[in-house]
C-alpha positions as CSV (number, residue, x, y, z in Angstrom):
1,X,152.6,-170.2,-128.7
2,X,152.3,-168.7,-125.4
3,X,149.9,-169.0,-123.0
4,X,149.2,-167.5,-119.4
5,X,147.1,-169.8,-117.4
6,X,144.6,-168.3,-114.4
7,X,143.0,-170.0,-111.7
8,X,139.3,-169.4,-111.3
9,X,135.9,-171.2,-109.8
10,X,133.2,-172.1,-112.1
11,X,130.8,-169.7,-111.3
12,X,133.6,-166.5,-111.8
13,X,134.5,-168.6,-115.2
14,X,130.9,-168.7,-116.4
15,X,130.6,-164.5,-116.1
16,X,134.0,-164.1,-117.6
17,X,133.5,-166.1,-120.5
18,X,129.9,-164.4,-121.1
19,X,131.1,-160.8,-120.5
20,X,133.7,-161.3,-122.8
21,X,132.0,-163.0,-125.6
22,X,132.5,-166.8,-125.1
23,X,129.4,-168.0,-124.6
24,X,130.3,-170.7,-127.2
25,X,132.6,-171.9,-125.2
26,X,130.6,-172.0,-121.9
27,X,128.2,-174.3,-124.2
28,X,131.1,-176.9,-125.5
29,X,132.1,-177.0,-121.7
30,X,128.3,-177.8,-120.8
31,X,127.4,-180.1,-123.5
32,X,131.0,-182.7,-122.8
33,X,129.8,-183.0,-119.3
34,X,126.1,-184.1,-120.8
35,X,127.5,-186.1,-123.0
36,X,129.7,-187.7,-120.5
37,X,126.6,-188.5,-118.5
38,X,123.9,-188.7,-119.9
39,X,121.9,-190.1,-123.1
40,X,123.0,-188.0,-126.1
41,X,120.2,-188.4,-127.5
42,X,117.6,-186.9,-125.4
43,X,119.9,-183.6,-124.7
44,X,118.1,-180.2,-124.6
45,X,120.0,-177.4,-124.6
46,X,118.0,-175.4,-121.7
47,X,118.0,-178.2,-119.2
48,X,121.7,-178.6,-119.4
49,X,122.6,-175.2,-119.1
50,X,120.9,-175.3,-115.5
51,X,121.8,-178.9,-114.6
52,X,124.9,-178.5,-115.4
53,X,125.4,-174.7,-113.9
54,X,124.0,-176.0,-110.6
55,X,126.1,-179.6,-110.5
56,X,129.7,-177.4,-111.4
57,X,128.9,-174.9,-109.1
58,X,132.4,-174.6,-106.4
59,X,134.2,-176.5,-109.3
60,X,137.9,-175.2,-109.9
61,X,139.2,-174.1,-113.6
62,X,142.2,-173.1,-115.5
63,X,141.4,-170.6,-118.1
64,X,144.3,-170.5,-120.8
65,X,144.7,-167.8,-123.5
66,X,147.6,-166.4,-126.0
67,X,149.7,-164.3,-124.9
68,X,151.4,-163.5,-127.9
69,X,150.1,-162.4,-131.0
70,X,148.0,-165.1,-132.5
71,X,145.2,-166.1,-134.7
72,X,143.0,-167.7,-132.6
73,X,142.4,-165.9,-129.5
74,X,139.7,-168.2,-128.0
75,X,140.6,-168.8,-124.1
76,X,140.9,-172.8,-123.5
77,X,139.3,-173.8,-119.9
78,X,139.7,-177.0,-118.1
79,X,138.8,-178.6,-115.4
80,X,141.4,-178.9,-111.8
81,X,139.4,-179.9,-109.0
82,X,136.6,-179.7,-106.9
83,X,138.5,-177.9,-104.2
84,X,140.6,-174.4,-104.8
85,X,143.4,-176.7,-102.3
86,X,143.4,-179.7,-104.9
87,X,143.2,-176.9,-108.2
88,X,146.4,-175.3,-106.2
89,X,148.2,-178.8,-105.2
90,X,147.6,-179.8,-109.2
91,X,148.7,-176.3,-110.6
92,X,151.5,-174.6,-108.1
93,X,152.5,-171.4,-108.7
94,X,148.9,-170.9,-111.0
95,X,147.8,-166.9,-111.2
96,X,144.8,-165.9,-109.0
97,X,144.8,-162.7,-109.6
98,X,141.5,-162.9,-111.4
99,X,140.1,-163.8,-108.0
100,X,140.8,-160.4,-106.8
101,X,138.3,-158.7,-109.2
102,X,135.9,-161.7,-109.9
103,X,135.4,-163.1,-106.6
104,X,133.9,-161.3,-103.4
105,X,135.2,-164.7,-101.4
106,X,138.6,-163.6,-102.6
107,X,140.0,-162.5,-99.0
108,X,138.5,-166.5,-97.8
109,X,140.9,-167.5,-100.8
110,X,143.8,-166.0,-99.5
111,X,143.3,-167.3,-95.9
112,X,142.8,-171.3,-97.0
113,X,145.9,-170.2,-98.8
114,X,148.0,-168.8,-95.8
115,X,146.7,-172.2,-93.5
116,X,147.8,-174.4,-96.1
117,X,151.4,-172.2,-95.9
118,X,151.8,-173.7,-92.6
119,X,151.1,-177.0,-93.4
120,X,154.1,-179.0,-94.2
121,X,152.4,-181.3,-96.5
122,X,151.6,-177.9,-98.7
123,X,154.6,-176.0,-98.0
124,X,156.4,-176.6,-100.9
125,X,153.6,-175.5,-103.2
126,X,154.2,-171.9,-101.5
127,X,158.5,-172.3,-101.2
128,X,160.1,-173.5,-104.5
């Protein structure tokens, strides 16, 4: 099956997935990284919504969905980076086009981008 992949910070991933109806998945997301951390025990759902909202805040995500016909059409997110500059060293070539509508800071995006263009040690992320 195929998938299209986009780039997108946590915060711009959170809206996404609850304006379109994913809120489930925002909650797996939320409850692996309390699980991962904490006692599994002694989870409530309220507190890690906002612990966990606040701690991923400026995180970097793929988003993944179908783009061919398919069953399941649930988008499958992961985790990149904690810089958009790591996210794009670990994903060249990664869409960002969901920046442009999501993201007021999308214009900053594009400028970390073009500096990293003339860095030699990034270049080839930009020139394959």
């Amino acid at each position: 099956m195929e998938c299209h992949s986009s780039l997108l910070p946590f915060e711009t991933l959170v809206t996404f997935l609850t304006q379109n109806g994913f809120s489930e998945k925002l909650d797996t997301i939320l409850h692996i990284k309390a699980l991962n951390t904490g006692n599994p025990h002694q989870i409530d759902h309220n507190q890690i919504t906002q612990e966990y909202l606040e701690k991923l805040k400026g995180t970097w995500w793929e988003l993944q969905w179908p783009t061919t016909d398919s069953d399941n059409i649930t988008p499958q997110c992961r985790y990149l980076a904690d810089s958009l500059r790591d996210a794009m060293r670990l994903r060249p070539g990664i869409d960002i086009s969901m920046l442009a509508d999501k993201s007021s800071l999308f214009v900053n995006y594009l400028m970390e981008i073009e500096d990293w263009e003339q860095d030699e040690e990034y270049a080839e992320l930009f020139h394959e």
